[in-house]
C-alpha positions, 0 to 999 in steps of 0.5 A: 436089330439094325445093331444084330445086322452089323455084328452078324455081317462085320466080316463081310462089310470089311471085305466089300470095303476092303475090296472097293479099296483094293479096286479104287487104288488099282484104277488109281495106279493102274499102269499105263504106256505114252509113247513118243514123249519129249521130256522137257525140263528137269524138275524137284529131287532131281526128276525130269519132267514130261506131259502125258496126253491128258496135261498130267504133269509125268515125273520120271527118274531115267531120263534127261531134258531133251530126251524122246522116250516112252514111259511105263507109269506106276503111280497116278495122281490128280495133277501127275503120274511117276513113272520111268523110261521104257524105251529111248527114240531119240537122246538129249544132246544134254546127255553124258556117259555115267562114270560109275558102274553103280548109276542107276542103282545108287541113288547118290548121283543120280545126274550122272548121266547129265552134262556138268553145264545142263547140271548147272543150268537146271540147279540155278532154274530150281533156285529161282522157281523156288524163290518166285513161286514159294516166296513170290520174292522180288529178286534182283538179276541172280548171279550165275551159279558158281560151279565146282572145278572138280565134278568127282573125288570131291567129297572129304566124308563118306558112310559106308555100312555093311549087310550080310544079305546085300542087294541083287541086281535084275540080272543077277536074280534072273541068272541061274548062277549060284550067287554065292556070298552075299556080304556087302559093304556100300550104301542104302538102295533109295527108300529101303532102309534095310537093302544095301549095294554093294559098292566096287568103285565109288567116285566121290571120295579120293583115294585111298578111299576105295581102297580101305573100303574094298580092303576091309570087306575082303579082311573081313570076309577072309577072317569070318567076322560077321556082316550086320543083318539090319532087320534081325539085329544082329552080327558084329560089323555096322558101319565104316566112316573115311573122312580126308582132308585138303592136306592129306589128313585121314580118319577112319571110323569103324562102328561095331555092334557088339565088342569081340576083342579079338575080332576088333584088334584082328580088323583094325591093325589090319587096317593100319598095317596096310594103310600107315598114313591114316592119321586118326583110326577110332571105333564105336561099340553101338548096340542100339537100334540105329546108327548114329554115333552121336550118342555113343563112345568113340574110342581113338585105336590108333594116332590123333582122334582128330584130322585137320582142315585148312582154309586161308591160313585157318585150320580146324580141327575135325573130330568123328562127330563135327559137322564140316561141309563135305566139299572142302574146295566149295566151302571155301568158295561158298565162305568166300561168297558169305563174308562177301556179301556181309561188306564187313568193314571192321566195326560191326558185330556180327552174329552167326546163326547156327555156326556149328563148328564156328567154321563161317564165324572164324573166317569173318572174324577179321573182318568184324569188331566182334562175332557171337556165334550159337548152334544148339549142339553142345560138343560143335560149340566146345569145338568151335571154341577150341578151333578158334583158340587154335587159330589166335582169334579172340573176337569171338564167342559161342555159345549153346542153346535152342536157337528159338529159345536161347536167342531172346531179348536177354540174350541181345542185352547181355551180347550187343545188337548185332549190325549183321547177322549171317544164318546157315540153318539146316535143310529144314529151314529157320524156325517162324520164332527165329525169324520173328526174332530176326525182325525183331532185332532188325540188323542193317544185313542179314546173309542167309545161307541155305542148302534148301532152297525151298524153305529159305524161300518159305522164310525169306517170304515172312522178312519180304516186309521189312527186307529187300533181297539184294544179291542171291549167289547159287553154288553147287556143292554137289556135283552129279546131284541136284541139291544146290546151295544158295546164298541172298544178301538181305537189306533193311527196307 
């Protein structure tokens, strides 16, 4: 009986229930209005941080510590609200002008409207908190973080991708004007996979930059060749990548959805007719569903299929698909900061973790007996060996593998012992297994370097018993951002 109830009355419990959801997530994000709110620090992912009346913690994306404000929020949570900025009393003396006519927008800089000084203070405040708070870390007095001397046209890679319905702005919706082409060449709109914004200027990249990507977006249009349509899967131009280098060495990469010979030849001796100094113009035919071109052909049109970087006599030879770090002027310093915290003496050997393309291991090699770097990609470790061929270095070697798997007890017997070792592992951190490893091996030094400061924490909490924190550098690699790269030096306890 009870069964019959159910079934007879199934379409009319979902919608209560359906109802009382729709309700209880209503009152939970319903909007409110605090009015005359200080907003006091700066806080994760780049968000400034108030209180609302009631103690809850506010998170807003528009505005600047020292800023008086009040704010809509739109999202309501036990501890905290999101929200944003409606109306501005009073303006933070921590305040500058955006450069960029895209901020606010794009969300690639988004303390454009920040001082470079509070920039610096607030990434070396997020260092610390993470250390303490994550790891509850003893720490030795941080050194000030080493700041950029370029704030703009700093980046030496850029990705660019192409839309056939790009996205409008709230005065270009509410406007009566025909909106005409809707064509776009720029960047992804924060959290919308699908939406891009059309990019005028940007300033990240030094020219000739902006003039190839507004070049090919107008060639393009002017010939008719078809913008990619992301959701729909379908036109023929995807993606446009410009790396440069500290020598004035230029890669341009076009990526295409579908091969069209003559629509491709059209496009790319337009490209090297008006730009003659590029030194390597490739392009990839990619028809799956992302876009990543690490599984795909790149195919060299025009010049080298590789450019050059240059570091203290080095030089590294960078492919369209080698990770380097896109601030040249900062890896150099960040490098600097790395061997000098390893102390090297010429005796040691040293291991690199994920060494990538052998960048760190090469510029430490002088310094050590022998270096043994590792990276799980095969086509950065045959890079490494040709970059460190390239350069006469003979003390070391490289090779592939899982660092969880690969990095083992056998692996130690055949390589040596290292007395250091030097890990620079991803956003995500060291896998627990390689970090149990670590402690196993028990090298004298460990320099860790990490663009997360969150999860080096999380890490350098598992080695608190057998490591004591000596040194920790902060170093800004991205101006305008909030993200920060740190670096501590580790000693056996």
């Amino acid at each position: 009986m009870f069964l019959k109830f159910i079934k007879d009355n199934l379409i009319k419990l979902t919608f209560i229930l359906g109802y009382s959801y729709f309700c209880s997530m209503s009152r939970r994000n319903r909007k409110q209005v605090f009015t005359n709110i200080e907003v006091f620090d700066a806080g994760s992912k780049g968000k400034s941080v108030a209180k609302a009346p009631d103690g809850r913690i506010i998170f807003i994306n528009n505005a600047v510590p020292g800023d008086v404000v009040d704010i809509q929020t739109f999202k309501k949570r036990k501890a905290y609200y999101e929200g944003k900025a409606i109306n501005f009393h009073t303006l933070s003396n921590k305040r500058t002008d955006p450069v960029c006519e895209h901020f606010g927008t794009c969300g690639g800089c988004k303390w454009q409207h920040m001082s470079y000084s509070s920039q610096l203070h607030y990434k070396q405040k997020e260092v610390k908190n993470n250390l303490e708070r994550i790891g509850h870390l003893e720490l030795p007095e941080i050194s000030p973080i080493l700041g950029a001397d370029q704030q703009y046209l700093y980046r030496n890679k850029m990705e660019f991708s192409f839309s056939d319905n790009r996205w409008l702005t709230e005065e270009e919706i509410q406007s009566a004007e025909d909106i005409g082409n809707r064509n776009a060449l720029g960047f992804h709109i924060p959290g919308m996979w699908d939406k891009i914004l059309d990019i005028k200027h940007c300033h990240l990249q030094a020219d000739p930059s902006n003039a190839i990507r507004n070049f090919v977006k107008e060639f393009a249009i002017k010939h008719g060749l078809e913008f990619y349509n992301t959701r729909q899967q379908k036109g023929f131009l995807r993606t446009l990548m410009i790396r440069n280098s500290s020598i004035d060495e230029i890669m341009v990469l076009i990526q295409f959805f579908k091969e069209d010979e003559f629509k491709r030849e059209l496009l790319l001796n337009g490209i090297a007719e008006i730009f003659p100094e590029i030194t390597s113009l490739q392009y990839v035919i990619n028809s799956k569903g992302n876009d990543t071109i690490y599984d795909q052909d790149v195919i060299c049109y025009k010049g080298r299929d590789h450019i050059f970087e240059e570091m203290e006599g080095l030089r590294f030879k960078i492919n369209a698909k080698s990770f380097y770090q896109t601030n040249s002027e900062q890896a150099y310093n960040l490098y600097k900061v790395t061997r000098d915290f390893a102390n090297l003496n010429g005796d040691e050997l040293l291991y690199d973790l994920y060494t990538g393309t052998g960048t760190i291991a090469q510029f430490v090699a002088k310094k050590a007996r022998n270096v043994v770097g590792i990276d799980s990609v095969p086509e950065a470790i045959e890079a490494a060996k040709e970059n460190a061929q390239l350069n006469n270095i003979d003390n070391v070697q490289f090779h592939v593998g899982d660092m969880k798997k690969v990095f083992n007890e056998q692996f130690i017997n055949e390589h040596g012992r290292p007395d250091v070792i030097i890990t620079d592992p991803p956003r995500d951190g060291m896998h627990k297994d390689v970090v149990q490893q670590i402690l196993n091996i028990a090298p004298k030094k460990i320099v860790y370097v990490s663009c997360n400061s969150a999860t080096q924490a999380r890490d350098l909490a598992l080695m608190d018993t057998e490591y004591k924190i000596i040194k920790v550098q902060p170093v800004d690699m991205f101006p305008q951002t909030y993200h920060c790269e740190n670096v501590v030096l580790l000693a056996k306890r």
